[in-house]
C-alpha positions as CSV (number, residue, x, y, z in Angstrom):
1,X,-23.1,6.7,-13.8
2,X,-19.4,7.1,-15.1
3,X,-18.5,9.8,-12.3
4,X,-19.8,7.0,-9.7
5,X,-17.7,4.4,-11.2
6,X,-14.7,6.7,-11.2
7,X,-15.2,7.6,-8.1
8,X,-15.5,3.8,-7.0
9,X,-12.1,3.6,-9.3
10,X,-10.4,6.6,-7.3
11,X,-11.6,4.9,-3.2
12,X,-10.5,1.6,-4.7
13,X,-6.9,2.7,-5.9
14,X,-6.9,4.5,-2.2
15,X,-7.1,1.1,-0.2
16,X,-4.7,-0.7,-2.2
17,X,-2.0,2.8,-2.0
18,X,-3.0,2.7,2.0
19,X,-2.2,-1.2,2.1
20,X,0.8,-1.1,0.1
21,X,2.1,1.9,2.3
22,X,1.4,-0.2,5.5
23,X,3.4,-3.1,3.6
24,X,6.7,-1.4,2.2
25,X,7.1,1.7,4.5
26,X,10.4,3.2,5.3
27,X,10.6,2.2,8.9
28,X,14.1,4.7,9.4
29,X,11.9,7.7,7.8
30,X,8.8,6.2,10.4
31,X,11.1,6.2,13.1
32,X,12.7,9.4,12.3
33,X,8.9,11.1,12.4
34,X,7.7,9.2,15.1
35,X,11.3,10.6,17.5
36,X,8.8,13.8,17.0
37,X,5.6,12.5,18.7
38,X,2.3,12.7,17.3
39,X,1.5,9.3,16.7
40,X,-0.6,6.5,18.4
41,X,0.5,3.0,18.8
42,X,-2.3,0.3,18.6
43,X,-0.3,-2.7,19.7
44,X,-1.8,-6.7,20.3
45,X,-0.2,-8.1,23.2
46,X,3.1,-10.1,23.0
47,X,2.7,-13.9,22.7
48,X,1.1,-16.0,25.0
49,X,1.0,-19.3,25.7
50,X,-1.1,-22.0,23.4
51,X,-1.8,-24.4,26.5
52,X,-4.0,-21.7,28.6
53,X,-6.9,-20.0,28.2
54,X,-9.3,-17.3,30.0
55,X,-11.1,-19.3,32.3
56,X,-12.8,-16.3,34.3
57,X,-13.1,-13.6,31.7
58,X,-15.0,-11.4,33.8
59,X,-13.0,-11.7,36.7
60,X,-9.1,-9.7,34.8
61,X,-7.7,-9.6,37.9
62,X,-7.3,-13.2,38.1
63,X,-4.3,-14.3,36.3
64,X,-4.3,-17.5,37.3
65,X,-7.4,-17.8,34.9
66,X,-5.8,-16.0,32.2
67,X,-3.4,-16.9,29.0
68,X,-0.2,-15.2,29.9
69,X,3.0,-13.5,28.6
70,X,5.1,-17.2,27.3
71,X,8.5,-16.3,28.2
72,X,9.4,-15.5,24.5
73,X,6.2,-12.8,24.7
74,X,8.0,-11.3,28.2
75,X,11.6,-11.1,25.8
76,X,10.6,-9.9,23.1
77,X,8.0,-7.3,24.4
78,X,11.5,-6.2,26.5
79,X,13.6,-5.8,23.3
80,X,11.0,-3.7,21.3
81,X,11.4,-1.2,24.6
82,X,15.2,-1.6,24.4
83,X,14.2,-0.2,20.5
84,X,12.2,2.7,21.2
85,X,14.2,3.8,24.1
86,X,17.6,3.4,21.5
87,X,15.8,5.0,19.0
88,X,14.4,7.7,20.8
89,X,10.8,7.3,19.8
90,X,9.3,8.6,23.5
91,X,5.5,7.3,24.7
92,X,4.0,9.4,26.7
93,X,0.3,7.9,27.7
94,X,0.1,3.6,27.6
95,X,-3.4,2.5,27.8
96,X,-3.8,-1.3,28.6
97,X,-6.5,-4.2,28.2
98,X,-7.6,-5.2,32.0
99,X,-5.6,-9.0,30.9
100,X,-2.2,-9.4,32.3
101,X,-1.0,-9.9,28.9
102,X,-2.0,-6.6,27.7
103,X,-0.8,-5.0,31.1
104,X,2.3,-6.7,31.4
105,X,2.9,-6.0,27.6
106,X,2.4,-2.6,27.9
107,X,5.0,-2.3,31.2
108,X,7.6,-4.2,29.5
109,X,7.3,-1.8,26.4
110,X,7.3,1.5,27.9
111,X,9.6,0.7,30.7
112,X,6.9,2.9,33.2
113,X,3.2,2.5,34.2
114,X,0.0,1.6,32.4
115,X,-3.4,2.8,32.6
116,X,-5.8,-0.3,32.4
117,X,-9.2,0.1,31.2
118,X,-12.4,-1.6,30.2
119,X,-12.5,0.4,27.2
120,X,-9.7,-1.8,25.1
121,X,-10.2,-4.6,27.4
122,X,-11.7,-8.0,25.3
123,X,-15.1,-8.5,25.2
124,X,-16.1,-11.7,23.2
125,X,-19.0,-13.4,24.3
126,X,-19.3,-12.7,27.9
127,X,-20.2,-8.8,27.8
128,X,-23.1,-7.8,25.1
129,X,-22.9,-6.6,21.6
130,X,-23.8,-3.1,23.1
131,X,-20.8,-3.3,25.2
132,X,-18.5,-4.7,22.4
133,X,-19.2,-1.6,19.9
134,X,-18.7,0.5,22.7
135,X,-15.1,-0.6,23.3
136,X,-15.0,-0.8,19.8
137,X,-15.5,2.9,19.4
138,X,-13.5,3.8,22.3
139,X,-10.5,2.4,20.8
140,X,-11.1,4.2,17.5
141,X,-11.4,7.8,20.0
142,X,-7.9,6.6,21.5
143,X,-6.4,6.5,18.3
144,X,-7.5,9.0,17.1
145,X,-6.3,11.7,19.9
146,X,-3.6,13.6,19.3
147,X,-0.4,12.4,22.1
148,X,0.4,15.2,25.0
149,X,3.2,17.1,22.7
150,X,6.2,15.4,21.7
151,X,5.1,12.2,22.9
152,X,3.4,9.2,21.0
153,X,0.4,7.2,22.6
154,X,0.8,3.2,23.2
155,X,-2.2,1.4,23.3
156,X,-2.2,-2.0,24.2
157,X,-5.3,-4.0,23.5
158,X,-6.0,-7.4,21.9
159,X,-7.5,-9.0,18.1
160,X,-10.9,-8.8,18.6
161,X,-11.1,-5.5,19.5
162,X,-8.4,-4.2,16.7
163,X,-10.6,-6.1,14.3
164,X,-13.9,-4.7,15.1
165,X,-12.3,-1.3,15.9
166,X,-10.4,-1.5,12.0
167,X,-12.0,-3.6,10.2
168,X,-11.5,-7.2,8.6
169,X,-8.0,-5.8,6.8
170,X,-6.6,-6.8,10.6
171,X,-8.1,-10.0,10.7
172,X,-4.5,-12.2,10.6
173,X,-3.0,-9.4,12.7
174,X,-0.4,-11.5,15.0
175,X,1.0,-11.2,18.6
176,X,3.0,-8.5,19.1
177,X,2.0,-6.5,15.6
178,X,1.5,-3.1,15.7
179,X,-0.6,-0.6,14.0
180,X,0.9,3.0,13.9
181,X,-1.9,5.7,13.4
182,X,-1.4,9.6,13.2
183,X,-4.5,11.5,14.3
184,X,-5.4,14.1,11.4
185,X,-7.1,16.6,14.0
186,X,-11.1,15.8,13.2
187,X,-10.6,12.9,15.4
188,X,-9.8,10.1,12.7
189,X,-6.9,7.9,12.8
190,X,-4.7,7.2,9.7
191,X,-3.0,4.4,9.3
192,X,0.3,4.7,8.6
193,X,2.4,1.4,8.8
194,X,1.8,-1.9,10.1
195,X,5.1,-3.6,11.9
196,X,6.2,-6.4,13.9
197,X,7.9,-6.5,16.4
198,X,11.1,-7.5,14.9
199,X,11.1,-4.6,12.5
200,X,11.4,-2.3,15.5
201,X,14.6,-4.7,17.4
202,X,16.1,-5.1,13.6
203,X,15.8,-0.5,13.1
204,X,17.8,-0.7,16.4
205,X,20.3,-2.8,15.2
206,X,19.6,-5.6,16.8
207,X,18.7,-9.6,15.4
């Protein structure tokens, strides 16, 4: 019984060292690894705008059914590819939601073409709980692959699926947030910071 509770102890004290990590990392040392490849960028699509919503969410390809990129979503999605590119942290594969906001996310960010695909596409209520764990798990895969060498992997997907693919410690994760993961080579993703989007434009040296 007292190795069980020690052992409880030991996982517990894990979590909080992981979250606290996440919380207080050194984004210059980050930076400086990530200039390596290696990682995998989960990222939620900039910010939208309030006044829309997804009208025909089984139709993506109809954007004038979706919640778009606001204008400050398009900027700032710009500026955090300004701060890779100044940085010299270089993506190499960007996966994308099927929603213009994760596709148009993902473009402004890596500066190149996206691969859109179901598989970090949102669900909700109008595909089935099947389908939903599916994507779910396919997300987890993604970040857990390993980049093409001396590259790092953006994905660009949207809350639901980060929360069901992560768990409830994402559950307030905002616009534009992202999740940085290295794959430990048994197919698992560990977390490794959580940023905004500022934190990456303020490393640059910009506002």
């Amino acid at each position: 019984m007292r190795r069980a509770i020690l052992c409880f102890a030991a996982m517990l004290m894990s979590c909080f060292s992981v979250a606290a990590y996440a919380q207080t990392v050194d984004v210059k040392a980050l930076v400086a690894a990530m200039k390596q490849g290696g990682y995998v960028i989960v990222l939620r699509h900039g910010a939208t705008n309030r006044d829309q919503a997804d009208t025909d969410p089984l139709n993506p390809d109809d954007i004038a059914k979706q919640r778009v990129l606001s204008d400050k979503g398009r900027e700032v999605a710009k500026q955090v590819g300004d701060a890779f590119k100044k940085l010299g942290i270089p993506l190499g594969k960007v996966y994308t939601s099927k929603f213009n906001r994760a596709v148009e996310t993902g473009k402004l960010v890596s500066g190149g073409e996206v691969v859109a695909t179901f598989d970090v596409t949102e669900g909700g209520l109008v595909v089935t709980p099947i389908e939903n764990d599916r994507r779910a798990e396919a997300l987890k895969k993604l970040a857990g692959t390993p980049p093409e060498p001396g590259k790092n992997t953006l994905i660009v997907t949207h809350k639901p699926n980060i929360l069901d693919a992560f768990g409830k410690d994402w559950f307030e994760v905002k616009e534009g947030e992202a999740s940085v993961f290295k794959p430990d080579g048994s197919g698992k993703a560990v977390l490794v910071a959580r940023l905004q989007a500022v934190d990456w434009i303020k490393a640059a040296g910009g506002n």
